[in-house]
N, C-alpha and C positions, 0 to 999 in steps of 0.2 A: 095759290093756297100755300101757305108755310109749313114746312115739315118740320117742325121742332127737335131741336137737340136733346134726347133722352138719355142716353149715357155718356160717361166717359172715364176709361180705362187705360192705366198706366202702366208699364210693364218694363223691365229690363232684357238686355238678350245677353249673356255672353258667351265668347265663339274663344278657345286656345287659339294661339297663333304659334307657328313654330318657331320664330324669332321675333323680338320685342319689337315696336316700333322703332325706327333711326337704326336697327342694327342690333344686332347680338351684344351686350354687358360689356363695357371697358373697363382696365382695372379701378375697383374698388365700386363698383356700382353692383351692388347686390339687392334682390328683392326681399323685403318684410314679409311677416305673414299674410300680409293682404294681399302680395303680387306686387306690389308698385315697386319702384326703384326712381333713382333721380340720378339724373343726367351731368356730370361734371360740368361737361362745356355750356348748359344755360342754365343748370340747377333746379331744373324743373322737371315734377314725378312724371312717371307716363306707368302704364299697367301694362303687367306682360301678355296680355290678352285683348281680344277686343273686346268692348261692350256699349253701348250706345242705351234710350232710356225712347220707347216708344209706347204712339198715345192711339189710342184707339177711341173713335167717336162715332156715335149710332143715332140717327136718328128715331122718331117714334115711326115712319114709314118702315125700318131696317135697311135705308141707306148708310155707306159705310164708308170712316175716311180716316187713312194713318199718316201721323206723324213723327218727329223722329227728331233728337237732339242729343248734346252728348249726356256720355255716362259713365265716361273714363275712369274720375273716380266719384264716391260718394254719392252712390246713385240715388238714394233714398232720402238725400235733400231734395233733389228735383221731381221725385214720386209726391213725398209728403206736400211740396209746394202746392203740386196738381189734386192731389185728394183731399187734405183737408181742407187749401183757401179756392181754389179755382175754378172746381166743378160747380161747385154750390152758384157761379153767378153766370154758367152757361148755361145749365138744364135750362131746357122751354126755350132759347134764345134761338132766331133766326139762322141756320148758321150758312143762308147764301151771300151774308154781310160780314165776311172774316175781319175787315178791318175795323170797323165799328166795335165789334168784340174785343181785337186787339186791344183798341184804342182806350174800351173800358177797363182794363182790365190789368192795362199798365197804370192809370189810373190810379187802381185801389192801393198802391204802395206808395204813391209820389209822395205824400205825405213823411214817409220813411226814410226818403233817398235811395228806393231802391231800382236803380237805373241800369244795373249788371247782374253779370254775374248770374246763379244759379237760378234766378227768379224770371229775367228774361228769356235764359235759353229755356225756361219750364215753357213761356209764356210761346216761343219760337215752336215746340213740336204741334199745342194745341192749333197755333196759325195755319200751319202745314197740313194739320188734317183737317179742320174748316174747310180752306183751299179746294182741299182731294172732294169734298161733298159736294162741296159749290159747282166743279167742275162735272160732277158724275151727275147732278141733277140740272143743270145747262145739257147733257150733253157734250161737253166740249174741254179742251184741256185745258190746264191752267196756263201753256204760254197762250193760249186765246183769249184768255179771260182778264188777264195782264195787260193786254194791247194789242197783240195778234201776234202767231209767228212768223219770225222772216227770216230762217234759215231750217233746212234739214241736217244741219251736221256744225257743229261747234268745236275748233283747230282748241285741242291738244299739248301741255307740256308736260312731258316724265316729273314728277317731281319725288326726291329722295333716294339714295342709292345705297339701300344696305348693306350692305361689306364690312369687313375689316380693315382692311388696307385700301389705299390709293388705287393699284394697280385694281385690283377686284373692281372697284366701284365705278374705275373707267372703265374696263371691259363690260362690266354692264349695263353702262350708257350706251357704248357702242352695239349691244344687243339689242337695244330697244330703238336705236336710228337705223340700225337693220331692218328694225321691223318698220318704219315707215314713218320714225317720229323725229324733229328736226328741233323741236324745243325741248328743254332741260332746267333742272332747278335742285344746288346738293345744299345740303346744311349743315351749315358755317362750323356749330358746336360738334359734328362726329367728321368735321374734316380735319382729320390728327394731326397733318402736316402742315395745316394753318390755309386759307384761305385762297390767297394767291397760288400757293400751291396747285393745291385743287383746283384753279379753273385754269393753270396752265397748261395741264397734264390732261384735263377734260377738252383744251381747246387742241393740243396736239393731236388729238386721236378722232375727235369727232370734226374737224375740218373749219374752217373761217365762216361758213355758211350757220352754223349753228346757232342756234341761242341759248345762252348760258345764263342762268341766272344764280345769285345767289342767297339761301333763306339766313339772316344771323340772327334771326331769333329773340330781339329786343335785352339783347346781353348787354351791349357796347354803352361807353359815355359817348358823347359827340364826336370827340376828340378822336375818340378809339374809330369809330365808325368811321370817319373822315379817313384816315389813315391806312386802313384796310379795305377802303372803294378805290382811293388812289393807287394802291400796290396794285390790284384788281383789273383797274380801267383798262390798263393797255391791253391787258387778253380777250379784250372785246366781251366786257360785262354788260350783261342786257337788261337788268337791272338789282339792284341793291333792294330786298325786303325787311322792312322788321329790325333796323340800323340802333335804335335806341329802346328804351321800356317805353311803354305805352304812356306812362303818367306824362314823360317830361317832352311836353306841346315844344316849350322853347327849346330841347334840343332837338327837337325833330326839325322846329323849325329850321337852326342851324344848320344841320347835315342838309338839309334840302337845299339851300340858297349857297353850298359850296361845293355839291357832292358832281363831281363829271359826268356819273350816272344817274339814270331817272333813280326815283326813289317810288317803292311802293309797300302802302299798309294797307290796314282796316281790318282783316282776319278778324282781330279780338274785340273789334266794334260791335254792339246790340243795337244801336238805333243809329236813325241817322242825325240826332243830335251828334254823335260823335263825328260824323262829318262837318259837320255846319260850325263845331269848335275850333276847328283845324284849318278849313278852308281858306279862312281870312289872312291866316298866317303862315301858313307851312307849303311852300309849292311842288306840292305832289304830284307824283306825274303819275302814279297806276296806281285803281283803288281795288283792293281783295274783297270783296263781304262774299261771310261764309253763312250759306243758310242755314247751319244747325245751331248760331247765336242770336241767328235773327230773325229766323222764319220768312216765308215771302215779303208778308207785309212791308217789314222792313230793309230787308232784301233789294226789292222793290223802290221804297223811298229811295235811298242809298244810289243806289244805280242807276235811277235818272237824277237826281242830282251831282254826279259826277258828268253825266252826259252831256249836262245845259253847262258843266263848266270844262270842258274840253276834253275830259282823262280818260283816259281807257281803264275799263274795268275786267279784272282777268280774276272772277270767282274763283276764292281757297274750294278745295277740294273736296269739303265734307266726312270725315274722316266716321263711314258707317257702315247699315246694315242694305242702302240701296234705295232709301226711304228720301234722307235730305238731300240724297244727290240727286235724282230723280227730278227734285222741287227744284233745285238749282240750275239742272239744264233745260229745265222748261221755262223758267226767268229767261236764264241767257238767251236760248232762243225766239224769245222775243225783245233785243235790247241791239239795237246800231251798236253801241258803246263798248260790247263785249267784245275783244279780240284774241282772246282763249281764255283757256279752262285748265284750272290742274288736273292731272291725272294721277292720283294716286297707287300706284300701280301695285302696291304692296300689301293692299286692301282690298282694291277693286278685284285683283283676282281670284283672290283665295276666296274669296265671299260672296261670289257670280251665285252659290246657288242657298242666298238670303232671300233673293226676292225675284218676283214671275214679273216680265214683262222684257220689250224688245231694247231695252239701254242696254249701249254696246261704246267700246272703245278702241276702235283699232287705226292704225294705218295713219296715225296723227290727229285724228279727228274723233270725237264723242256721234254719237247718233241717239239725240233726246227720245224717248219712249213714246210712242202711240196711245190714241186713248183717249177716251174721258179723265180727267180729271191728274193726278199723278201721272198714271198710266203706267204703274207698278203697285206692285202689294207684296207682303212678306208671304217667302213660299210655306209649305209645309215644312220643312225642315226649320223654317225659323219661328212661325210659328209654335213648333215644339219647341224651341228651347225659351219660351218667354216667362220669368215670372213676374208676376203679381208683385203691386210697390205699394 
């Protein structure tokens, strides 16, 4: 018998951080009234806080399933998406058929070209909490319901190291390999001393054994990219992310077919048409998809499609309240293909008490959450801080 989907509720959270994402302000990086500030080295705003945009869905039984996307800035594009166009053509629907939903639903805009951007990650937290319903009314969680799981625990890299200076941000990679983590990832834009730098001083202190990766953020021309992987390569760079902007296919492609190190994208991908553009052309060696742009569905697609084409897939890290990482390490754990996981360590910790359930990160490794369905939910504490969009 179908439980029909009766509500659905969209909410913001945000949490102060006691420094901004990437680090504390460098000169001339000051926040607006709104909080935001922009970044010299990619020129892109970030909020000096957290805040993420979650979706809350009810059945008419009062089964219950959240999701979760970003909400960095401009939260109330991605609220308005969800309340004025998108409820309207879920009520009463099935929701043990998330992709069908999906499917509709991306659907209702193709007409517009609206293939990104604020409409699909609206369309990414409703998937997400589908998902958590479908899974809580199985009985079962969503890496089961995906294809099964086949792992208890998902390897781990540091990714970001806020500091000021050079020195600081090594010693606090060397904090974190203490603590039992052997992968690494700094970015490119707040490594003041340029690039090379950075992972020589990173390779000096954390040992030849490590893996170093580095994020540049889709700042570089080809040319530049190419340039700053080759200064890189000899310090045993493990891979190059995010080399060129996203638009330009032909320089990605470029950088790929010269670069000495693997290359890896997809972060800022929504579907997996964005794979399927690139593939033919661009030989990528690691794909990122982030569940808070794409929700499982696509997520999903994404992910065995890099699989049946050879790449290792090392999911972005979800930058939230506990909600789409959750949804992420339950993909990964069921995916051959995945051979780590970011760990955002900057996030994940200060925010451990967003959401109830047993997701844990230590010792190099993730441990995916138990459970029906997510197998997390927002605590009380986050809970209180939601409002209404």
């Amino acid at each position: 018998m179908i439980d029909p989907i009766a509500s659905v509720e969209a909410f913001s959270l945000t949490k102060p951080r006691e420094k901004p994402y990437l680090g504390n302000a460098r000169k001339g990086e000051v926040a607006n009234e709104k909080g935001y500030l922009v970044r010299s080295g990619n020129r892109t705003v970030y909020p000096v806080f957290d805040r993420s945009i979650l979706v809350r869905i009810e059945t008419e039984s009062g089964v219950t399933g959240w999701g979760e996307t970003y909400g960095l800035v401009a939260p109330g594009a991605v609220g308005e998406i969800i309340s004025d166009l998108l409820t309207g053509f879920i009520i009463g629907r099935d929701p043990t058929d998330p992709e069908a939903i999906y499917d509709d639903l991306y659907d209702l805009m193709r007409v517009r070209g609206y293939t990104g951007g604020f409409y699909v990650d609206a369309l990414a937290a409703i998937d997400i909490a589908l998902w958590d319903i479908a899974g809580h009314i199985a009985g079962k969680s969503v890496a089961n319901l995906v294809g099964g799981q086949i792992c208890d625990k998902v390897p781990a890299y540091v990714s970001g190291l806020p500091e000021e200076t050079l020195q600081k941000r090594v010693t606090l990679a060397k904090t974190w390999q203490d603590r039992g983590f052997a992968a690494f990832k700094f970015a490119s834009p707040v490594a003041d001393d340029g690039p090379e730098a950075e992972l020589k001083e990173l390779r000096r202190e954390l040992g030849d054994s490590a893996k170093i990766a580095a994020d540049m953020h889709w700042t570089h021309t080809p040319e530049e990219a190419l340039e700053l992987i080759r200064a890189m390569e000899p310090h045993g760079l493990w891979f190059a992310e995010a080399p060129v902007r996203t638009e330009d296919i032909g320089g990605l492609e470029a950088v790929c077919r010269h670069s000495p190190s693997p290359i890896a994208v997809g972060e800022e991908w929504r579907t997996h048409w964005d794979f399927l553009n690139r593939i033919g052309r661009c030989q990528i060696s690691i794909v990122q998809p982030e569940m808070g742009h794409k929700g499982i569905t696509n997520f999903t697609r994404i992910a065995r499609l890099a699989e049946q084409h050879g790449l290792n897939v090392m999911p972005h890290a979800t930058i939230g309240t506990g909600i789409f990482l959750a949804a992420s390490l339950q993909v990964s754990a069921a995916l051959n293909a995945v051979t780590c996981h970011e760990f955002q360590h900057s996030i994940f910790e200060p925010n451990r008490d967003l959401w109830v359930g047993d997701m844990d990160c230590k010792d190099g490794y993730y441990t995916p959450p138990g459970g029906p369905g997510l197998g997390v939910k927002p605590s009380e504490k986050a809970l209180g801080l939601l409002e209404p969009i």
